[in-house]
N, CA, C and O of each residue as an XYZ file, in Angstrom:
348
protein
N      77.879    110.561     83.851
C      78.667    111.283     82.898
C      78.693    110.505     81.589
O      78.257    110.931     80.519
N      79.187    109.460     81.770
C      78.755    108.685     80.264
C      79.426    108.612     79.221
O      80.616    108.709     79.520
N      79.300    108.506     78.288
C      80.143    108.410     76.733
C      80.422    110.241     76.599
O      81.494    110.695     76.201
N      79.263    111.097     77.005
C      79.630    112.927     76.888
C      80.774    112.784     77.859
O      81.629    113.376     77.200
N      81.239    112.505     78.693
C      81.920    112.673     79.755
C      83.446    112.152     79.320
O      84.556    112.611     79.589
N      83.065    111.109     78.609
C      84.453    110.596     78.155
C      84.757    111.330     76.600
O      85.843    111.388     76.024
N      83.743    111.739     76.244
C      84.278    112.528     75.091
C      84.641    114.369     75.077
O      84.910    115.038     74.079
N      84.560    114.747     76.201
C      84.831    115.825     76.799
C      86.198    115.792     77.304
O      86.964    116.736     77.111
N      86.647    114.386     78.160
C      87.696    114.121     78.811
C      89.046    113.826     77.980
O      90.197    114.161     78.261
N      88.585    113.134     76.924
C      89.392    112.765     75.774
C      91.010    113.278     75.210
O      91.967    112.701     74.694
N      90.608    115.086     75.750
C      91.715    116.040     75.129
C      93.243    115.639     76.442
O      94.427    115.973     76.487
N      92.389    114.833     77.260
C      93.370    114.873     78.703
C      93.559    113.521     78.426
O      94.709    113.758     78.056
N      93.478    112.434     78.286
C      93.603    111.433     77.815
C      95.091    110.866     77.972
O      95.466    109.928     78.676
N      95.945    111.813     76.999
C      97.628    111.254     77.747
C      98.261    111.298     79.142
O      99.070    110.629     79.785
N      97.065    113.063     79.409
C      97.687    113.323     80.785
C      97.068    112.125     81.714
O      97.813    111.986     82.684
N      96.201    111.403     81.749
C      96.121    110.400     82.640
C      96.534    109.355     82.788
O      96.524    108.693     83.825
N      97.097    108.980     81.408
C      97.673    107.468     80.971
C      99.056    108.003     81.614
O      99.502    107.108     82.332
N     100.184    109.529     81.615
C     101.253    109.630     81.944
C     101.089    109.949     83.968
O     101.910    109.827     84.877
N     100.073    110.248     83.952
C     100.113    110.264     85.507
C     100.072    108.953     85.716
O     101.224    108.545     85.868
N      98.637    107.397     85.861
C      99.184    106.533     86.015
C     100.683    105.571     85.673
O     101.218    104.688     86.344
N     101.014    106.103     84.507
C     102.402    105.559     84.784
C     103.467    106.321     85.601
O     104.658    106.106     85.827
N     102.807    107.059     85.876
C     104.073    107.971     86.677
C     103.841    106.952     88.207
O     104.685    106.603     89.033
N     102.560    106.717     88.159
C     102.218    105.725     89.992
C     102.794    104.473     89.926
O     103.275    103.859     90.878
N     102.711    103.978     88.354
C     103.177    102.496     88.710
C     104.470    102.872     88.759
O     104.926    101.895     89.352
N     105.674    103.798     88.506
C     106.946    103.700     88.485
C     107.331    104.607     90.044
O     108.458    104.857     90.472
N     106.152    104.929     90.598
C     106.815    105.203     92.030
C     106.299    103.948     93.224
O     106.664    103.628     94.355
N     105.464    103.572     92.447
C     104.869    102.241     93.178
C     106.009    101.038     93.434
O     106.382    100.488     94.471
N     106.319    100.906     92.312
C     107.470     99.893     92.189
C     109.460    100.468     92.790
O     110.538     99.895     92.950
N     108.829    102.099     92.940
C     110.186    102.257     93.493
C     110.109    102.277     94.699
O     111.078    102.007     95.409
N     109.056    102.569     95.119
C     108.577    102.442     96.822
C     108.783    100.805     97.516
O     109.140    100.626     98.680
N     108.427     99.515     96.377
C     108.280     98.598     96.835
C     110.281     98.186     96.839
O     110.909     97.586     97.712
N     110.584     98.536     96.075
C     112.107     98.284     95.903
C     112.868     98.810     97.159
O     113.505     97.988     97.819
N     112.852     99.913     97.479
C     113.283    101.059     98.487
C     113.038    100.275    100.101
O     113.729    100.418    101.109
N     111.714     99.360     99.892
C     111.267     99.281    101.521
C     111.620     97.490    101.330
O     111.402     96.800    102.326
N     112.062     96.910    100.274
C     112.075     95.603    100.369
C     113.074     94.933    101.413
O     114.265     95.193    101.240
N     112.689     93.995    102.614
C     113.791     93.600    103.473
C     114.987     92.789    103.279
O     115.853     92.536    104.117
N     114.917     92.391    101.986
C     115.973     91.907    101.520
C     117.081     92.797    101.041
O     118.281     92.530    101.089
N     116.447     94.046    100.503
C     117.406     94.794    100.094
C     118.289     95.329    100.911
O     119.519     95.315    100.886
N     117.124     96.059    102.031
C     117.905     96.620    103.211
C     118.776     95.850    103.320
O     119.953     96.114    103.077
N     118.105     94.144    103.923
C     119.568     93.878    104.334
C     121.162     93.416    104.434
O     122.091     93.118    105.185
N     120.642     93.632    102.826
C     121.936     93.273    102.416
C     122.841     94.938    102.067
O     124.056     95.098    101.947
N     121.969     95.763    101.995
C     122.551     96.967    102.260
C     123.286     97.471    103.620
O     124.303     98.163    103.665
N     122.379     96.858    104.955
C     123.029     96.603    106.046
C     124.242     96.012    106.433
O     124.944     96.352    107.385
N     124.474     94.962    105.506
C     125.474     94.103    104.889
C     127.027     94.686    104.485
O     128.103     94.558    105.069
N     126.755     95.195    103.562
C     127.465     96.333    102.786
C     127.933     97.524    103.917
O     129.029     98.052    103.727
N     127.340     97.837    104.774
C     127.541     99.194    105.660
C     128.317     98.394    106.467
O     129.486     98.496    106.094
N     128.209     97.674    107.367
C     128.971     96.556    108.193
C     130.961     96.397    107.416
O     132.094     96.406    107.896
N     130.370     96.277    106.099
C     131.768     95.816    105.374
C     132.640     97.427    105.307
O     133.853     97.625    105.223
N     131.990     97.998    105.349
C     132.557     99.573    104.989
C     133.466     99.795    106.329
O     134.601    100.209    106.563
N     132.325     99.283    107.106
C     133.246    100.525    108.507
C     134.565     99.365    108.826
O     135.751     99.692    108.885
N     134.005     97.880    109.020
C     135.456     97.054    108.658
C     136.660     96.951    107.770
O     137.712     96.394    108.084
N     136.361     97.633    106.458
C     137.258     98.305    106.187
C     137.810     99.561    106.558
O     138.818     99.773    105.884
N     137.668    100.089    107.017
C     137.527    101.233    107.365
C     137.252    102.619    106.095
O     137.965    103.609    105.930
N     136.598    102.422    105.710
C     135.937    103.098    104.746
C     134.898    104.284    105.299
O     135.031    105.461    104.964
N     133.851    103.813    106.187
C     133.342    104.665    106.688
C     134.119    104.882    108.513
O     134.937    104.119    109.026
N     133.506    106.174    109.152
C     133.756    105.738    110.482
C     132.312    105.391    111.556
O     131.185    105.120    111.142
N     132.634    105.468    112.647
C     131.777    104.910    113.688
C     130.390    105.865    113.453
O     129.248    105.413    113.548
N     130.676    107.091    113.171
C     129.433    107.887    113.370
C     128.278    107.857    112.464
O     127.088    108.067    112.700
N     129.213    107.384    110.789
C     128.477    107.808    109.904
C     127.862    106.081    109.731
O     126.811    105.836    109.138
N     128.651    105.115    110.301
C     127.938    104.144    109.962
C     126.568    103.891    111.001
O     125.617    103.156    110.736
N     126.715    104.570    112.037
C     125.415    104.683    113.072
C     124.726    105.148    112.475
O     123.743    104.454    112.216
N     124.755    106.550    111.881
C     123.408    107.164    111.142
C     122.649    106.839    109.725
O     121.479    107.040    109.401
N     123.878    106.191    108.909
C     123.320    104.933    108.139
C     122.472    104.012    108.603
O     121.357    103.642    108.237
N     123.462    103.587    109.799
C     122.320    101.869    110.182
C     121.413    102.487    110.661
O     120.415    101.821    110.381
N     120.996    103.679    111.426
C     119.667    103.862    112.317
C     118.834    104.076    110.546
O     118.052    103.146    110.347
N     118.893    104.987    109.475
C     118.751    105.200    108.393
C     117.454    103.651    107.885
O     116.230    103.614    107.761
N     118.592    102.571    107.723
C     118.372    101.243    106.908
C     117.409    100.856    108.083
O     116.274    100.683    107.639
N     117.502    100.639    109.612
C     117.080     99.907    109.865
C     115.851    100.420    110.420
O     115.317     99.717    111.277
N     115.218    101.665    110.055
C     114.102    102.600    110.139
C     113.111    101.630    108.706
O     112.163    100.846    108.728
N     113.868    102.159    107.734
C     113.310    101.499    106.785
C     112.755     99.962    106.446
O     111.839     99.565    105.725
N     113.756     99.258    107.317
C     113.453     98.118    107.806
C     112.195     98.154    108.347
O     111.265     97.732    107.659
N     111.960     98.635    109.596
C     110.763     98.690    109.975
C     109.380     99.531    109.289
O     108.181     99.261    109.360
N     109.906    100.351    108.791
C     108.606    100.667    107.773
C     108.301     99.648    107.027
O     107.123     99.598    106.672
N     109.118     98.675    106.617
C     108.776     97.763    105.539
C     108.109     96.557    106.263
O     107.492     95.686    105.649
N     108.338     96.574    108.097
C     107.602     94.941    108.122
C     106.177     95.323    108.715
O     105.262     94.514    108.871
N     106.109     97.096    109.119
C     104.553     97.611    109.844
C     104.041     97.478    107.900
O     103.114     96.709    107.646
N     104.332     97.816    107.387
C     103.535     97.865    106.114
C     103.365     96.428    105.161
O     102.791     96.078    104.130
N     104.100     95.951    106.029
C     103.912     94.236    104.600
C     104.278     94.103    103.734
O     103.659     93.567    102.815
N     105.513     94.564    103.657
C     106.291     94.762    102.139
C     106.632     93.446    101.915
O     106.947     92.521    102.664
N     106.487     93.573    100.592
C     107.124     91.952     99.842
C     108.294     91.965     99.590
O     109.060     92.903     99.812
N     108.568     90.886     99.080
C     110.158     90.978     98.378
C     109.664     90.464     96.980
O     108.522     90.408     96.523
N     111.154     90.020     96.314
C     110.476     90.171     94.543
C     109.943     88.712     94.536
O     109.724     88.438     93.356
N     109.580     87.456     95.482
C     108.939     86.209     95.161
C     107.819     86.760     95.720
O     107.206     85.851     96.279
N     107.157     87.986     95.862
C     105.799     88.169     96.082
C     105.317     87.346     97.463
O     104.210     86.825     97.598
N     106.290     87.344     98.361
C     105.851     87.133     99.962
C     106.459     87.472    100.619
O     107.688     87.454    100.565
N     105.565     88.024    101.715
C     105.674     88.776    103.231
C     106.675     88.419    103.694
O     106.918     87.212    103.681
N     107.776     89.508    104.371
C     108.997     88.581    105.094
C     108.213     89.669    106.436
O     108.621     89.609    107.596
């Protein structure tokens, strides 16, 4: 395709520069979302709720099964945390 190919393509040009940024900002929300640190200090937080009694028994079960799903998506996939290593 060549230099014709890129000068044909040209008129689309933003639309690709706004789709890749649309990947790096789901990329980085994906890595945030599955990070095990986050979970678990979100796990953390759910623990403190139902001891206060803030939440009750049921909803903090379907939370924790929730977090700690995600948990495991994050250690079958190799998610990092933000020092850029594997927990």
């Amino acid at each position: 395709m060549g230099l014709l190919g890129e000068v044909l393509l040209l008129p689309f040009a933003p639309v690709r520069g706004s789709a890749w940024v649309i990947g790096q900002l789901l990329s980085e929300a994906e890595r945030q979302y599955y990070d095990p640190a986050v979970v678990r200090a979100e796990l953390a937080r759910l623990e403190e709720q139902l001891e206060a009694g803030e939440i009750d028994e049921e909803e903090f079960d379907r939370r924790e099964d929730e977090l700690l799903d995600r948990l495991e998506t994050a250690s079958r996939t190799g998610a990092r945390t933000d020092d850029g290593t594997t927990r």
